[in-house]
N, C-alpha and C positions, 0 to 999 in steps of 0.2 A: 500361646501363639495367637495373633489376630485372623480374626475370619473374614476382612475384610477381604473381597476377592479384587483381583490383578485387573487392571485397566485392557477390555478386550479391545482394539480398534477394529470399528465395523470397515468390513471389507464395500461397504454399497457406499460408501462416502471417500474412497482410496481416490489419492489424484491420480495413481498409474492404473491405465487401462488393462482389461479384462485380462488379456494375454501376457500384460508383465506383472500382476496381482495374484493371481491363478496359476503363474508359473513355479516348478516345483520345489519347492524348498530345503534348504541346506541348514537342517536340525543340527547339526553334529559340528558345523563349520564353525567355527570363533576366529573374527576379527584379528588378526594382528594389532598388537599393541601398542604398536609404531604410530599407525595410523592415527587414534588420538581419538576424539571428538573433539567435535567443532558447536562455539556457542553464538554465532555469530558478530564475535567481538575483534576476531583479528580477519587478517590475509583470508577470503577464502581460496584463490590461487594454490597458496600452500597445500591448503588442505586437498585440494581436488589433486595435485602433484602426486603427496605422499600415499593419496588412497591408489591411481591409478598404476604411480608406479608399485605399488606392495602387492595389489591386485594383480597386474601382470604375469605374478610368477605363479597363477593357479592356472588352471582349464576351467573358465568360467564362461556361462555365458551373459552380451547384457545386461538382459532380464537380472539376472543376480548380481551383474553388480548395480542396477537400480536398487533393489532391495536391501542391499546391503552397505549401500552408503547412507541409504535415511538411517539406520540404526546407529550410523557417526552422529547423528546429530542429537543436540540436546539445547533445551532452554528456549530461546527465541529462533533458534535455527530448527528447532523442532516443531515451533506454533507456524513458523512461515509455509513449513511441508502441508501440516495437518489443515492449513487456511487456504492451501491450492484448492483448486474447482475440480469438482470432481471429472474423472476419467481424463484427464487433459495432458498427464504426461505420457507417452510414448515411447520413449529411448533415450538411454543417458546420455549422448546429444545432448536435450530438450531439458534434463533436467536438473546435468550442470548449467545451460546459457539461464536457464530459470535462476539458477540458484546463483551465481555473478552476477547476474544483474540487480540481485536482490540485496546480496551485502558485498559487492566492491566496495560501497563507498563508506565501507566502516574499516578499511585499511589502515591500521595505525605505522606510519613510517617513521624513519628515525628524528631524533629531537629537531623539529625546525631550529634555521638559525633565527638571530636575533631581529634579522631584518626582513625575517617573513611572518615572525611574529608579528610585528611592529603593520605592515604590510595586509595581513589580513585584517589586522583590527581597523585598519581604515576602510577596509571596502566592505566590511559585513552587512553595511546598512546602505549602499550604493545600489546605485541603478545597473541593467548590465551594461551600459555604453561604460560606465563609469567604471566599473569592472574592469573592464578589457580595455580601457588606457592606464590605468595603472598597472594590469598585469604586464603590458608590454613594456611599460619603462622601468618595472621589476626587474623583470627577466635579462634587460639588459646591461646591469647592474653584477650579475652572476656570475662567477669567475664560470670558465668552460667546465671546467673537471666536475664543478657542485651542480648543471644546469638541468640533468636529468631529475637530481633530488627536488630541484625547487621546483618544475613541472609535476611533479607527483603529488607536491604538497600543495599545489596550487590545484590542477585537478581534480585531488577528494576535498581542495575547500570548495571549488563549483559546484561540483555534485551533488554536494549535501546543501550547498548552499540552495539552490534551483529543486531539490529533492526528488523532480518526478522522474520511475522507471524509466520510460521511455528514452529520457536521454542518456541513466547512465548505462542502460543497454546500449544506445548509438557507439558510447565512448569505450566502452569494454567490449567490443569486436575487434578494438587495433589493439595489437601485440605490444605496438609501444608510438604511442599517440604523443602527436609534436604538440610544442605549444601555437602551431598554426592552426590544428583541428581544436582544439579548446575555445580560440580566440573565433576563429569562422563561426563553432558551436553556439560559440554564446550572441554572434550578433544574428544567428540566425532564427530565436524567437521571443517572445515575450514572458515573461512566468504566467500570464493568462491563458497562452500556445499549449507550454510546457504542462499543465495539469489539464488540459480539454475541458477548460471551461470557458472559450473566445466564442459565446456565444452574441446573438442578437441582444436577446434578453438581460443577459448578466452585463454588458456592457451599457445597455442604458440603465440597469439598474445602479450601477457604481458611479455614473455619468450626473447621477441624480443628488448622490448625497453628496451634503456639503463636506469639508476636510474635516472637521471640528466631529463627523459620526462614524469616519471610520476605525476606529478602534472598539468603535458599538455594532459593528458591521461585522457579517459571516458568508460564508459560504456552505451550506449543509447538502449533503451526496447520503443519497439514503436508498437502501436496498433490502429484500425480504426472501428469507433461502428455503427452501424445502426439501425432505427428502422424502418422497413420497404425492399422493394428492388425493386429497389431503396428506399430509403426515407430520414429521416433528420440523419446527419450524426457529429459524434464526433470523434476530431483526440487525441490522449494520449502519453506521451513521459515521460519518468523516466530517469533519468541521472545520472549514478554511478560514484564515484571513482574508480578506479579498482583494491581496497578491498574492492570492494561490499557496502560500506558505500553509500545510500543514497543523491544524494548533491543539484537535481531539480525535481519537479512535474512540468509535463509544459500541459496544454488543449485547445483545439481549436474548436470553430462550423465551420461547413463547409457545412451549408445548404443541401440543399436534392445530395445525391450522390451514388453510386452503391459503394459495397464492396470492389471493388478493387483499384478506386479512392478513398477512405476513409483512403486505406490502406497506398497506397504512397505518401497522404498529409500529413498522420501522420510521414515517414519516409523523408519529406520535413523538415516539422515542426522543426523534432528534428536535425537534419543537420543541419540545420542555426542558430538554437539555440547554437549550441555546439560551431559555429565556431562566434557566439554574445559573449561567454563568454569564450572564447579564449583558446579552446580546438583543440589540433593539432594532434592528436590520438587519433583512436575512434575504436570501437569494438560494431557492432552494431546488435542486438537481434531482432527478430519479428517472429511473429505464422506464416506471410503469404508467401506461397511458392511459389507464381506468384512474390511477390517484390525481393524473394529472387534469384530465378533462372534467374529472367529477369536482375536484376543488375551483376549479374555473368554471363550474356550473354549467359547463357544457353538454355534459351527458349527465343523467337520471339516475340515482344510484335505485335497484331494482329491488334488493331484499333489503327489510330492517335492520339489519346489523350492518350493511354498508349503508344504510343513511345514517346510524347511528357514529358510526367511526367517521367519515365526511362531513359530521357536525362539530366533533372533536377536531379534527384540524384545522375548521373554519373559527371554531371557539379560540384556538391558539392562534390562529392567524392574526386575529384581532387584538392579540396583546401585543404586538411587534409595531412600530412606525410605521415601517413598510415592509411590503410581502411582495416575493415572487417567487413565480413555479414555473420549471422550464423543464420538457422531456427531452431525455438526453438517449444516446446510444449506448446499447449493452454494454461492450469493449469500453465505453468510456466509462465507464460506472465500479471501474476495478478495486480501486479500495474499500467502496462500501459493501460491492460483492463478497468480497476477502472478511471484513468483519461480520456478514450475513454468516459466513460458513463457518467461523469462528464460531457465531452465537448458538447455533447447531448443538455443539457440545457442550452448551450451560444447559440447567435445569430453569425450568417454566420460572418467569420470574428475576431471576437472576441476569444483576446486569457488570459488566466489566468498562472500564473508562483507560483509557490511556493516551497523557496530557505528551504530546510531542513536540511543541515547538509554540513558545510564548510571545 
């Protein structure tokens, strides 16, 4: 028999708060097997259905059924729970809309037809104006009886196409969204809008390069987690195209560390990552206004090991074309937060990559 011991999850890193964490537990309870697990690859709708109505038939409260829907989960629907910030859910409310918001748009519907096949592969690589006149003269095209289907199928291609939460939280609020709110949605921002990066900065920086270096061009979102302070520390890097599309999730442990060392391993991390995969223009995002001022020379780094690390990013800096560092707002820094929390649960050292979107 192995004596490897059972993965404990620390309770000080739980996304549900005190009071639904600490609520009393049902040792003895077992899941209905109806209910299933979910790996985040189909319908989550289904899933929340079959759990609430199965649930229904106990005397339960809340609190347990938050606790006992994370237990439906596995795979990537279990990394999405355990990547939540901590203390941040409250009530199953909050963490079904969490958790639709997070995988609607991996909804697999039935076979498109042949002419929305045909249909998406023309606009994958369109503009959104250009988007939304061929969805309209799709849609009109649609016998009645089929127009619901091809709205669905044109919806989770926006979605994923555009990829940030934000909106397809906007779009999975309506019970059952026309093609007028899709059509409104998409002319109502930019993919530079859609991921919060319409900055000053990042706009002249993209303003700057010629056409011929945007495929050598990034966008790096980098973050640094703690639990504790000091304590054990996770570094987080997101790597944009610079239309906002998506293209690395990158996380690192970095054993027990203070905030601000957390913060400039993570703006290490992603710097050498970018220049691993052969990026030569970079435009670089973070909440922290110590990495931000101190790489802009603005402010004095005080102890030697923050000169020491503000030299390393300036050493990388210098390998790049061009360099920019923009401070950005918490709230907007949610991916890289989300792979900070991740990196949390690697061991010192240990780094994980995950390549999303080419």
């Amino acid at each position: 028999m192995s004596s490897t011991k059972p993965y404990i999850f620390n309770e000080d890193t739980s996304p549900f708060i005190w009071e639904v964490s600490e609520f009393f537990r049902l040792d003895k309870f077992l899941i209905p097997k109806n209910i299933g697990t979910y790996d985040g690859t189909t319908d989550p709708d289904d899933h929340i259905f079959v759990f609430a109505q199965t649930m229904g038939f106990y005397c339960l409260s809340e609190h347990n059924w938050c606790r006992l829907f994370v237990t439906t989960l596995r795979g990537e629907a279990r990394m999405w729970f355990i990547g939540l910030p901590p203390r941040s859910i409250s009530s199953f409310e909050q963490l079904v809309e969490s958790f639709r918001t997070k995988f609607l748009h991996n909804v697999k519907f039935q076979k498109p037809t042949n002419e929305t096949v045909n249909m998406t592969q023309q606009i994958s690589h369109n503009s959104v104006d250009e988007f939304v006149e061929r969805s309209i003269e799709f849609q009109k095209t649609v016998p009645t009886d089929k127009q619901d289907l091809s709205m669905r199928q044109l919806l989770s291609l926006f979605i994923n196409w555009i990829e940030p939460d934000r909106v397809v939280k906007d779009f999975s609020t309506k019970n059952d969204p026309a093609m007028e709110d899709l059509l409104n949605g998409a002319r109502s921002f930019t993919i530079l809008d859609a991921v919060h990066i319409k900055l000053p900065e990042t706009e002249t920086f993209i303003e700057a390069l010629p056409r011929s270096a945007y495929s050598y061009a990034c966008i790096l979102e980098f973050h640094g987690a703690l639990k504790g302070n000091p304590g054990r520390a996770g570094a987080g890097v997101v790597l944009r195209a610079i239309d906002g599309c998506l293209v690395y999730r990158v996380r690192g442990g970095l054993g027990n560390a203070t905030p601000q060392v957390a913060e400039y391993q993570a703006v290490i991390l992603g710097l050498r990552y970018a220049l691993k995969k052969g990026f030569r223009h970079i435009c670089v995002h973070g909440d922290s206004k110590i990495v931000y001022m101190q790489v802009n020379s603005l402010w004095k780094a005080k102890s030697q090991n923050m000169v020491d690390m503000c030299k390393v990013v300036k050493e990388l800096k210098e390998k790049f074309l061009s360099f920019q560092i923009c401070h950005i707002d918490r709230e907007k820094n949610f991916e890289a937060d989300t792979q900070a929390n991740l990196g949390l649960l690697l061991k010192e050292g240990e780094v994980e990559e995950e390549v999303e979107k080419i």
